[in-house]
C-alpha positions as a Python dict, from the first residue, in 0.01 Angstrom:
ca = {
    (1, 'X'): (0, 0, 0),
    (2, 'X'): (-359, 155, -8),
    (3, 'X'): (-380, 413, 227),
    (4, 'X'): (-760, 528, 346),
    (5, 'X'): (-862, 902, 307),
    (6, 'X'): (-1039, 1011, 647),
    (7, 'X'): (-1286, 1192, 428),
    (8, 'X'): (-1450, 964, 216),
    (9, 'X'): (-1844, 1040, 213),
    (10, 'X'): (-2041, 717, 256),
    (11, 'X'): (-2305, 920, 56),
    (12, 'X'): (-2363, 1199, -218),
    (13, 'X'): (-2296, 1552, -123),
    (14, 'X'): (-2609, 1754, -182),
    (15, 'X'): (-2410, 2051, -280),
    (16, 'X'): (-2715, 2259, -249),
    (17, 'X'): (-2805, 2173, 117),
    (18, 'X'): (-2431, 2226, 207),
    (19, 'X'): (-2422, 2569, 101),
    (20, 'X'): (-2697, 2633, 289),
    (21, 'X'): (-2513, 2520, 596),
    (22, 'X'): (-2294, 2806, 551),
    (23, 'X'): (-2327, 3096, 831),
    (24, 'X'): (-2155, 3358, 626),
    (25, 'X'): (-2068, 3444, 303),
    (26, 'X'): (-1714, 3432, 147),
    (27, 'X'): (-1670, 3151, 375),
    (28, 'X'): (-1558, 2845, 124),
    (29, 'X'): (-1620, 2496, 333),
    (30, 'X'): (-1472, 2167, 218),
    (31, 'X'): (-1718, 1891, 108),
    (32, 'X'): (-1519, 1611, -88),
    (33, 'X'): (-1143, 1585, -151),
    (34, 'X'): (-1014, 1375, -425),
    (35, 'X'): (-667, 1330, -440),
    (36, 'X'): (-469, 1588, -353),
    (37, 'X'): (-785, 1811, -489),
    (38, 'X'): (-1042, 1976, -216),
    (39, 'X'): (-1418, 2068, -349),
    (40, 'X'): (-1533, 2387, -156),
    (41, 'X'): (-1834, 2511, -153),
    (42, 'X'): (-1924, 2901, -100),
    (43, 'X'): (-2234, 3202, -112),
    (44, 'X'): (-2132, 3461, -258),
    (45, 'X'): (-2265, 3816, -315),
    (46, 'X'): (-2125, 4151, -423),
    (47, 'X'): (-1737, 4170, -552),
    (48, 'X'): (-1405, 4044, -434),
    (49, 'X'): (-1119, 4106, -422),
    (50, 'X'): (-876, 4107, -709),
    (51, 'X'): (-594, 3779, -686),
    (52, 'X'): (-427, 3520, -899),
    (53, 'X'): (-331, 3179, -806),
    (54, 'X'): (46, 3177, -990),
    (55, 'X'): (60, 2795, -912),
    (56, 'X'): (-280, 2651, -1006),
    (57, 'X'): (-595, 2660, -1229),
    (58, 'X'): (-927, 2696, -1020),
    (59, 'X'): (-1234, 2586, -1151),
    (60, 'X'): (-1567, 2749, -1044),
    (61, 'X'): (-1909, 2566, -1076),
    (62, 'X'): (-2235, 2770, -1035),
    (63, 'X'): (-2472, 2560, -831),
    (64, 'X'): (-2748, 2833, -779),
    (65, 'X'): (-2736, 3215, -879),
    (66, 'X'): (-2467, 3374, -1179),
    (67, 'X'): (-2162, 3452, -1126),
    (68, 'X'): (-1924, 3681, -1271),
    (69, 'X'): (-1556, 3650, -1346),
    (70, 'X'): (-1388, 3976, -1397),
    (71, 'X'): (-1041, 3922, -1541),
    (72, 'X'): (-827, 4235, -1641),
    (73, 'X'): (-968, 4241, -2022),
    (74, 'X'): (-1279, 4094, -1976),
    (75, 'X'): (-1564, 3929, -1724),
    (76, 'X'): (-1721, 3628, -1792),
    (77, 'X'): (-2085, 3545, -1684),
    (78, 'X'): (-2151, 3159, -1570),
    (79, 'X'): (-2496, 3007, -1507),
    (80, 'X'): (-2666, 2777, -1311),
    (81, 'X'): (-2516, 2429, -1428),
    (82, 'X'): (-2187, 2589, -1609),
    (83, 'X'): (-1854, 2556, -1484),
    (84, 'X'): (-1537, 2792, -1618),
    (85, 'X'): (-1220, 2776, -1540),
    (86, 'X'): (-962, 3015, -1458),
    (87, 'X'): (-574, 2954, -1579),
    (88, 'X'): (-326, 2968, -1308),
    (89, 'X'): (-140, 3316, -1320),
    (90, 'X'): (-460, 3531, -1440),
    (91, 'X'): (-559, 3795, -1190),
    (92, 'X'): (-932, 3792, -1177),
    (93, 'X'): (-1222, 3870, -892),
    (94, 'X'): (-1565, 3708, -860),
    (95, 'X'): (-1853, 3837, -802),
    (96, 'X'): (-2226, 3822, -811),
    (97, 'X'): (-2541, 4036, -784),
    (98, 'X'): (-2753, 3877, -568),
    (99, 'X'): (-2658, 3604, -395),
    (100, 'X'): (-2460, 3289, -601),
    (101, 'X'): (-2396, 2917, -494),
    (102, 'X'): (-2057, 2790, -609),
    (103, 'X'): (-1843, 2478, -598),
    (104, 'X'): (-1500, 2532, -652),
    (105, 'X'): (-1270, 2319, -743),
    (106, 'X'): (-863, 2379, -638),
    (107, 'X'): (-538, 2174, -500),
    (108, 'X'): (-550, 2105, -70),
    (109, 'X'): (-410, 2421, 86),
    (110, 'X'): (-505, 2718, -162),
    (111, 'X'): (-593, 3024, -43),
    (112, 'X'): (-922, 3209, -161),
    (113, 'X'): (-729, 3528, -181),
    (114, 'X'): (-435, 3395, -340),
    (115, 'X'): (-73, 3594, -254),
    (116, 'X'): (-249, 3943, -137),
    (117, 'X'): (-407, 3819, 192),
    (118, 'X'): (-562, 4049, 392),
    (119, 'X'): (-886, 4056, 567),
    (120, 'X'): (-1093, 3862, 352),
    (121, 'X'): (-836, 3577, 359),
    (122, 'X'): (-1095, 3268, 520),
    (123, 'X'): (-972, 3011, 713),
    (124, 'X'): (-825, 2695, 490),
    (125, 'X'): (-935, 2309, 563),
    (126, 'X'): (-1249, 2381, 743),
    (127, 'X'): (-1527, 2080, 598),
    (128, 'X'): (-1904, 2143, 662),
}
């Protein structure tokens, strides 16, 4: 039995222009959901803080701006166009100087802050 997913886009997502729409930064906003997989876009700028995600992989694609990736042994830089992902389990932060455009990619109900919480813990399931 087919059963019809509420948020189906009758068009392309300009992922661009949807950042845009974003009052604050740090704020990730749904645009698509595949599956049981959401695709959040986010501004960044300055550092994080450091997380894991023990039960998924979350994929980060730079739309605008570079972002950085620091993991406990090493950071990873990712340009405009370039997507890296980071294995489930591996405490990391992101950050950016000047401000970055990101789509990330993660399973419905993850938290940006993973298991530590705390104040810069946004909201989950909000779509722009």
């Amino acid at each position: 039995m087919f059963e019809s997913n509420q948020h189906i886009q009758p068009h392309p997502v300009n992922l661009n222009q949807k950042a845009s729409m974003i009052d604050s930064q740090w704020s990730p906003r749904i645009v698509a959901q595949m599956n049981d997989y959401q695709f959040k876009v986010v501004r960044i700028e300055g550092e994080f803080i450091w997380h894991a995600h023990p039960e998924t992989d979350e994929a980060f694609l730079v739309i605008e701006g570079t972002l950085r990736i620091d993991q406990p042994q090493r950071s990873v830089h990712v340009a405009p166009g370039e997507l890296f992902v980071v294995p489930r389990g591996v405490l990391h932060r992101t950050a950016a100087e000047g401000e970055a455009k990101l789509l990330m990619i993660e399973p419905c109900g993850v938290l940006n802050t993973g298991h530590e919480g705390g104040e810069r813990t946004a909201p989950n399931d909000l779509w722009i």
